[in-house]
C-alpha positions in Angstrom: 0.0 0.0 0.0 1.4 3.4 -1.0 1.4 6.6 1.2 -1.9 8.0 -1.1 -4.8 6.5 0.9 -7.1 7.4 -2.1 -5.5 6.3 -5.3 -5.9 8.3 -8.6 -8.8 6.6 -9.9 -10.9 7.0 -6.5 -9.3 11.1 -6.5 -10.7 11.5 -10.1 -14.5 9.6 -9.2 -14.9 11.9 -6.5 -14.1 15.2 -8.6 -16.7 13.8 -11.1 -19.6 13.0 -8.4 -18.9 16.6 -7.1 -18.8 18.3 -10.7 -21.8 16.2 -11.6 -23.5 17.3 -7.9 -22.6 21.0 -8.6 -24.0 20.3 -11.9 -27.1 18.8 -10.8 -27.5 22.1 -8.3 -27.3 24.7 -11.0 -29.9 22.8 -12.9 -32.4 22.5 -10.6 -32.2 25.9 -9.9 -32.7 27.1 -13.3 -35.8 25.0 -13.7 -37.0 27.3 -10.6 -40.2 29.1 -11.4 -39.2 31.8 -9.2 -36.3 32.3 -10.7 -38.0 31.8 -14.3 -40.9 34.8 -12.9 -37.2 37.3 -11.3 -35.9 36.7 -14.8 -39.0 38.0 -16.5 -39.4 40.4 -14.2 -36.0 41.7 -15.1 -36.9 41.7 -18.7 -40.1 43.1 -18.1 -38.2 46.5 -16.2 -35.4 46.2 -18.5 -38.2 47.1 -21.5 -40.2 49.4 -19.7 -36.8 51.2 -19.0 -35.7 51.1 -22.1 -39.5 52.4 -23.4 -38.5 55.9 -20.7 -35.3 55.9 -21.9 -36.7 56.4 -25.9 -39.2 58.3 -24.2 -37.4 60.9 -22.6 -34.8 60.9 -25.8 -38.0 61.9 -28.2 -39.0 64.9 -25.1 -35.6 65.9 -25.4 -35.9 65.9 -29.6 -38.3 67.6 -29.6 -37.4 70.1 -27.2 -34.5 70.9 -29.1 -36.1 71.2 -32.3 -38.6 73.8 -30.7 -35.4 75.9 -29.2 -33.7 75.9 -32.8 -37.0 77.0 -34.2 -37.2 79.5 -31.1 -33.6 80.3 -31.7 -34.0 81.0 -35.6 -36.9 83.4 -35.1 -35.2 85.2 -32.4 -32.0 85.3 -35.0 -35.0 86.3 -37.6 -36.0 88.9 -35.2 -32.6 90.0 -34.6 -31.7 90.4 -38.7 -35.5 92.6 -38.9 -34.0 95.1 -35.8 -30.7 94.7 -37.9 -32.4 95.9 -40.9 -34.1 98.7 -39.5 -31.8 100.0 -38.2 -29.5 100.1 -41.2 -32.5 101.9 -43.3 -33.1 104.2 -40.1 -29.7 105.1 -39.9 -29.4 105.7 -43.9 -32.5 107.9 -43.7 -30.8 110.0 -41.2 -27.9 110.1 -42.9 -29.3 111.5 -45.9 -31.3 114.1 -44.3 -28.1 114.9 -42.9 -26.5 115.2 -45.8 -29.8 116.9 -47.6 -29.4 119.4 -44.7 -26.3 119.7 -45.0 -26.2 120.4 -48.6 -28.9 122.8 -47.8 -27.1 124.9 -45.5 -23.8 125.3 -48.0 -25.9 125.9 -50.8 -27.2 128.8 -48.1 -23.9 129.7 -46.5 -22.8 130.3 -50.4 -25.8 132.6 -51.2 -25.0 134.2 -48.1 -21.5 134.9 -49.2 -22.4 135.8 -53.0 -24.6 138.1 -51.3 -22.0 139.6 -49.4 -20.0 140.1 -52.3 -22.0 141.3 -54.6 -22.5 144.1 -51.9 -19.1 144.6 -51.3 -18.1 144.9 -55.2 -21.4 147.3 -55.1 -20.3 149.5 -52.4 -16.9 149.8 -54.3 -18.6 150.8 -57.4 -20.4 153.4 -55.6 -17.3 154.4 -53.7 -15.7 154.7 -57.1 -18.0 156.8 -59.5 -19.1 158.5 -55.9 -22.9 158.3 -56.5 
């Protein structure tokens, strides 16, 4: 008789037995209806989450959709102000420029006025009458 109490063949029928034990186990617990129902119940709240997840991604869609939309009229807005402000301030400008020209065109009859007294006044000076 060797030292080894349990030879190699009795070592490798008692790793089989346990295997096909542990086996056996994991079998009979998944043909467990309550595990069966806590597997479908996990499906069951993995769709619905899933069904709030699309949910809440088609909200957010379409709240993003409405603040482009929001965001291009304001921008629409914005380029209206823009323009009339641009036509406001060319208005001005060219009654600025209308009044402008107005008052030269006044300031010169002024000053041909002026002169044409002046060169009067010399002629009077000249022939004395």
């Amino acid at each position: 008789m060797s030292f080894l109490s349990p030879d190699l063949h009795e070592r490798q029928k008692n790793a089989a037995a346990v295997k096909k034990a542990m086996l056996e186990k994991f079998r009979a617990k998944a043909q467990d209806p309550a595990l069966e129902q806590a597997r479908l119940k996990r499906i069951v709240i993995a769709e619905a989450r899933a069904a709030r997840m699309a949910e809440r991604e088609a909200a957010r869609k379409v709240r993003e959709a409405e603040l482009a939309a929001e965001a291009a009229r304001a921008a629409e807005r914005a380029a209206q102000a823009q323009r009339e402000a641009e036509e406001l301030a060319a208005l001005i400008a060219a009654e600025e420029a209308e009044k402008a020209a107005a008052l030269a065109a006044q300031q010169k009859a002024d000053r041909d006025a002026r002169y044409a007294a002046r060169k009067a006044a010399k002629k009077v000076r000249r022939r004395g009458y």
